[in-house]
N, C-alpha and C positions, 0 to 999 in steps of 0.2 A: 504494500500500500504506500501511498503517498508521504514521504518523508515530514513534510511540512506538518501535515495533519497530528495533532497533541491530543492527548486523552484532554476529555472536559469534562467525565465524572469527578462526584466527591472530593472536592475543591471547595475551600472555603476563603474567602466569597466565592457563591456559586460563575459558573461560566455567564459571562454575559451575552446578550444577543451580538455582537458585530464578533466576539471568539468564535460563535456558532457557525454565525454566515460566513466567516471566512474559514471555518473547518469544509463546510459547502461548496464554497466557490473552489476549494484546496479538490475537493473532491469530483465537484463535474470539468473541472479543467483536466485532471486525470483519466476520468472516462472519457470524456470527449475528445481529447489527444491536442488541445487546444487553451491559449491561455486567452487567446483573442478572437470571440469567432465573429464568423463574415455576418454581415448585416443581413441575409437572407436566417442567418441561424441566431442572430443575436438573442430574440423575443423567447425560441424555446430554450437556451443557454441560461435565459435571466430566470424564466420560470423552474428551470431544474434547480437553480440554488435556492430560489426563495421556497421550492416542497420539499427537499432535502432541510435547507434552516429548520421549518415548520417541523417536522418529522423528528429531527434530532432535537429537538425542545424537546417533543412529549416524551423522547425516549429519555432525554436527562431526567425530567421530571418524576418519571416513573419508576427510573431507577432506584433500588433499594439496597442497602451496603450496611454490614455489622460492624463495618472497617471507619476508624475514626477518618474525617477528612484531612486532605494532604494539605499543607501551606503552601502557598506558589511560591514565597521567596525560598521555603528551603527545595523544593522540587526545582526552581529554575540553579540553585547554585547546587545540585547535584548534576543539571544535565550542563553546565559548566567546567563540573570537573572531568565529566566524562568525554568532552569536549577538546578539555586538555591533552587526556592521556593518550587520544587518540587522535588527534591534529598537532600534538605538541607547540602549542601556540597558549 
């Protein structure tokens, strides 16, 4: 799957709508093979992220976890470090 695309469950603060739509737009850019598509595909392109956003809301929502939620700052400085050991930069 698409490298970009980040987990958005069980996060505290929850995911916000533009995380979601850009998990979306991360995702029909992928199926679609396209990051810019042609004006005759633009309309169904716009509506595949906005039922994907739609869709992946109800499924955060309805997600259910026994597992405390993650913090972003320490989840963003572990994918940092992992970043490190493996780009060594």
């Amino acid at each position: 799957m698409c490298r970009n695309i980040r987990p958005l469950s069980n996060f505290e603060p929850p995911a916000t709508r533009d995380e979601v739509t850009a998990a979306a737009l991360q995702y029909v850019r992928k199926v679609s093979g396209t990051t810019k598509p042609s004006q005759a595909n633009q309309a169904a392109f716009d509506r595949a992220v906005a039922e994907i956003a739609h869709i992946t809301e109800h499924l955060l929502d309805d997600w259910v976890t026994n597992a405390p939620p993650k913090d972003r700052e320490v989840e963003a400085a572990k994918a940092r470090a992992r970043a490190q050991l493996r780009y060594g930069t």
